[in-house]
C-alpha distance (Angstrom), angle and dihedral (degrees) to the residues before:
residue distance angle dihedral
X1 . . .
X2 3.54 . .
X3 4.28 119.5 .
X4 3.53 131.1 -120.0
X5 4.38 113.1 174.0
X6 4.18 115.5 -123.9
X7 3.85 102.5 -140.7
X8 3.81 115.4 -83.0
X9 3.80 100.7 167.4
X10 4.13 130.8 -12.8
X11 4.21 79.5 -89.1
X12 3.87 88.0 63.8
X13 3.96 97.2 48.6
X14 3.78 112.9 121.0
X15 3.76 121.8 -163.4
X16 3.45 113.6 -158.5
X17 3.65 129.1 -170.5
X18 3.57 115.3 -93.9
X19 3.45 104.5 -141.4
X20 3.58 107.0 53.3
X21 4.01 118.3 103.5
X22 3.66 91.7 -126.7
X23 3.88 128.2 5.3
X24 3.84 91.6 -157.2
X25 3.96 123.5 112.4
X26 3.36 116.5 -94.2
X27 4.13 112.9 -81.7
X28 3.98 113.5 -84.2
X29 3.58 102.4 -113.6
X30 3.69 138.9 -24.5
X31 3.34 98.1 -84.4
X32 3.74 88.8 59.2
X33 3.95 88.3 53.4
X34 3.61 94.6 47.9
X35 3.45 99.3 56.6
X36 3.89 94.6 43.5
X37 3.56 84.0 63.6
X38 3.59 99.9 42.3
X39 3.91 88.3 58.9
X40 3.93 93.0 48.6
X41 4.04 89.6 45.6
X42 3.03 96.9 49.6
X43 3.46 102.7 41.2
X44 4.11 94.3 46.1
X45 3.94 89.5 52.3
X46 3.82 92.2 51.8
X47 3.52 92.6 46.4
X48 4.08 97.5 38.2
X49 3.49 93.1 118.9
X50 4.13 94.9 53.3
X51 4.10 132.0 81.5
X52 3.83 103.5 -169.3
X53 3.93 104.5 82.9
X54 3.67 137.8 54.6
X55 4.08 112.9 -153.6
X56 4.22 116.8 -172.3
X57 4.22 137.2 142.5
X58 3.66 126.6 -137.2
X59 3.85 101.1 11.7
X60 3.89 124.4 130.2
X61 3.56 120.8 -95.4
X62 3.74 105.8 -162.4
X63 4.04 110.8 -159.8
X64 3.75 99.6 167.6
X65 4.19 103.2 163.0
X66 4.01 75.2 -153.6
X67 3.79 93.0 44.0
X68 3.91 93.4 -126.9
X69 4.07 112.3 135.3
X70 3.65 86.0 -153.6
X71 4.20 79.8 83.0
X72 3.81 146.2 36.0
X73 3.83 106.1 23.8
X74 3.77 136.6 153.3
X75 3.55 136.3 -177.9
X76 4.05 114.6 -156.2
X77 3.62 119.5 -162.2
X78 4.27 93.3 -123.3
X79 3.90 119.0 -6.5
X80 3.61 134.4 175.2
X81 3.74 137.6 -146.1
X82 3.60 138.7 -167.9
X83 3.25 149.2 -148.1
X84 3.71 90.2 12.6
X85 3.56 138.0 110.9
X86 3.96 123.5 -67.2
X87 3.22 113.3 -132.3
X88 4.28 143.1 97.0
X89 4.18 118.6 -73.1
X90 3.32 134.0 -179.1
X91 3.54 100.5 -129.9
X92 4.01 125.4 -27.9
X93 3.51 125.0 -93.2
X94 3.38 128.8 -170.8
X95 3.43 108.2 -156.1
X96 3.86 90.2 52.6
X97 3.71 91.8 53.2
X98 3.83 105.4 55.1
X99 3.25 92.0 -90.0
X100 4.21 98.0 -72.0
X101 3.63 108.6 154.3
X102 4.33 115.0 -166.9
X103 4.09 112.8 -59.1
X104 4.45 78.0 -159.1
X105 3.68 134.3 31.5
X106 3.69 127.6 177.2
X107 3.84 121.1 -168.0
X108 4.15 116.6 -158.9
X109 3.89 97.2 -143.0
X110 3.93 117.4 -138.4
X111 3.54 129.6 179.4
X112 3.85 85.7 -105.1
X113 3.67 98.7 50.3
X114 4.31 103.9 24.9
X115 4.13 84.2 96.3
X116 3.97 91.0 50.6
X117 3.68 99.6 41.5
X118 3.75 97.9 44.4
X119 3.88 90.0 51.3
X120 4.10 126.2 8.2
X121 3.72 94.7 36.1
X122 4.06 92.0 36.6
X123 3.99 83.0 60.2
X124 3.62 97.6 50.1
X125 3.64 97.7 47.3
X126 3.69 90.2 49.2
X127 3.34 104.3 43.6
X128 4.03 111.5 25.4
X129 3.74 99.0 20.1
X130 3.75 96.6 40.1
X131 3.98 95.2 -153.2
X132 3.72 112.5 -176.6
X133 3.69 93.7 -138.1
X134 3.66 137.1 18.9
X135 3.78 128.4 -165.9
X136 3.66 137.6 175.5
X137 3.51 133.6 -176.4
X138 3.97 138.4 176.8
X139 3.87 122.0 -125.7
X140 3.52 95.6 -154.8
X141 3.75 111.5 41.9
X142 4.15 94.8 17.0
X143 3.78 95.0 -121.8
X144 3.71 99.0 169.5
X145 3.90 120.3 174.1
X146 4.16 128.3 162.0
X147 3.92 133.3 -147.0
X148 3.86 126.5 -167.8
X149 3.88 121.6 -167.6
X150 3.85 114.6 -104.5
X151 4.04 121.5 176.1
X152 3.23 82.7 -25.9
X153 3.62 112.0 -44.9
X154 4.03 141.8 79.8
X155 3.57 115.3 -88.1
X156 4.05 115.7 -173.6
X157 3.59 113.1 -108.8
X158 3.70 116.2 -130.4
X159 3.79 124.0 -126.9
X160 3.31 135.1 -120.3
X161 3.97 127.2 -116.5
X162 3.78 83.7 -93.4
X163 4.07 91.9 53.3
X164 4.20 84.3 -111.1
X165 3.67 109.5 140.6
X166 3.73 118.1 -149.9
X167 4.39 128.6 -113.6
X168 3.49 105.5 -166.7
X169 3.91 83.8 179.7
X170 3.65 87.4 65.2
X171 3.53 102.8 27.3
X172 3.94 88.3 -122.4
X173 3.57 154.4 112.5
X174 4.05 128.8 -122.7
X175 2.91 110.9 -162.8
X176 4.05 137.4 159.3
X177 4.12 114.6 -94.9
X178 3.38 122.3 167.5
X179 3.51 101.1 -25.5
X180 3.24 90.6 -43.8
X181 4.26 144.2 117.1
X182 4.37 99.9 -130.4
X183 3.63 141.2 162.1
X184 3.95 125.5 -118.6
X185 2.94 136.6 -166.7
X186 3.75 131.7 -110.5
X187 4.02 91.3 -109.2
X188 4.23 82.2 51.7
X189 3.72 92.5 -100.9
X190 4.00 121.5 151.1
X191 4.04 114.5 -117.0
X192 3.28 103.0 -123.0
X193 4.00 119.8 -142.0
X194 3.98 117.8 -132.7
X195 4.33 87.5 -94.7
X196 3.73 92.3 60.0
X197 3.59 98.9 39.8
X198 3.88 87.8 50.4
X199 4.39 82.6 43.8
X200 3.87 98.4 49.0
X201 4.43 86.2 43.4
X202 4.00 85.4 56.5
X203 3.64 91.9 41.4
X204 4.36 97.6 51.8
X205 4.06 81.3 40.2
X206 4.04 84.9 55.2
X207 3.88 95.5 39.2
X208 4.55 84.4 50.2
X209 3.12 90.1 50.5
X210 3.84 103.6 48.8
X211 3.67 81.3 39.0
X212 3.75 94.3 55.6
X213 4.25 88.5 42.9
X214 4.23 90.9 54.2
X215 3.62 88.6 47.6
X216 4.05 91.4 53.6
X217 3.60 91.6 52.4
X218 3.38 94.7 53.0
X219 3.42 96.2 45.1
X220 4.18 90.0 50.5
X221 4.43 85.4 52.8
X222 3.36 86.3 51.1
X223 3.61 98.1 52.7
X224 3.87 93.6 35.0
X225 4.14 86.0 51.9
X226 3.68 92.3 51.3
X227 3.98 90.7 43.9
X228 4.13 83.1 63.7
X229 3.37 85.9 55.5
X230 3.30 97.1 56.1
X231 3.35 95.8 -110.0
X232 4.33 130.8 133.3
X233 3.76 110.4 -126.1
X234 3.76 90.1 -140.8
X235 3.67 103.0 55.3
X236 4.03 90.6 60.8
């Protein structure tokens, strides 16, 4: 969402400082932080058992041909890469990590950036980045569209009957859930985030337990019926 300037003329140079995590403005809105982090969270607790990606929002990605950081940075809202190591960074640089640029970017649209992430950034991640896939969606009227690199330029992706649109990078759907960018599964089944996991544990421990109460009563009517009767409990 937020801009950074690839160097047009000495004027243009920006020289950010180096030992910031991200040299990116400041997300537009809660919203626009939320979902950032829902993406990474959910992503990182599907994943938690795998080594070989690195998944962040609103870092640097330095792509200086010249490998400068004075020139040629980005900052994508949520990206992906593969095949790489797992682990924190500062910012991501290409030139330090064998050249892999994202495999997924997703750009939050805003009213101040829509213009810039529909066409400048669309360029650069299709033609000098090379990112498999490229998504952007809108936090505050769920505009949601998907582009996948074909000879060389972004086709659209086309949605399922559910509106989901398919990452083959990731072996996912995004798709729209209440109000909200998520992953699916291939079966169609919500990613959970560490909360809900934790929610839908108590919940089944709730439902057992209830469960295990009902069946107690109706184990103590049946003995109290058969005690009527003249019957003992324990020799049925």
């Amino acid at each position: 969402m937020s801009v950074t300037q690839d160097l047009e003329t000495p004027e243009d140079v920006i020289f950010p400082p180096g030992d910031l995590y991200s040299d990116e403005p400041p997300l537009e809105s809660d919203l626009h932080r939320l979902q950032m982090t829902l993406l990474i969270q959910c992503l990182e607790w599907l994943w938690q058992n795998r080594h070989d990606f690195y998944a962040s929002g609103n870092i640097t990605i330095y792509y200086s041909p010249r490998q400068r950081k004075s020139e040629y940075f980005r900052g994508p809202d949520f990206f992906v890469v593969l095949g790489t190591e797992h682990q924190p960074r500062k910012s991501w640089v290409v030139w330090e990590e064998d050249g892999k640029y994202p495999n997924v970017i997703v750009e939050l649209l805003s009213d101040s950036t829509a213009a810039i992430d529909k066409g400048l950034k669309k360029q650069i991640y299709q033609d000098t980045f090379r990112t498999p896939e490229y998504f952007w969606f809108d936090p505050n009227n769920l505009e949601f569209a998907g582009f996948v690199l074909l000879a060389g330029k972004y086709q659209p992706l086309e949605p399922n009957p559910q509106g989901w649109l398919w990452s083959q990078q990731l072996e996912l759907y995004l798709g729209v859930y209440q109000q909200n960018l998520r992953f699916f599964t291939p079966e169609g089944e919500l990613v959970s985030t560490p909360e809900e996991v934790a929610q839908q544990e108590t919940q089944r421990a709730e439902q057992e337990k209830q469960r295990a109460e009902r069946e107690k009563q109706r184990s103590d009517r049946l003995a109290a019926k058969l005690q009527e009767l003249g019957i003992d409990p324990d020799t049925v």
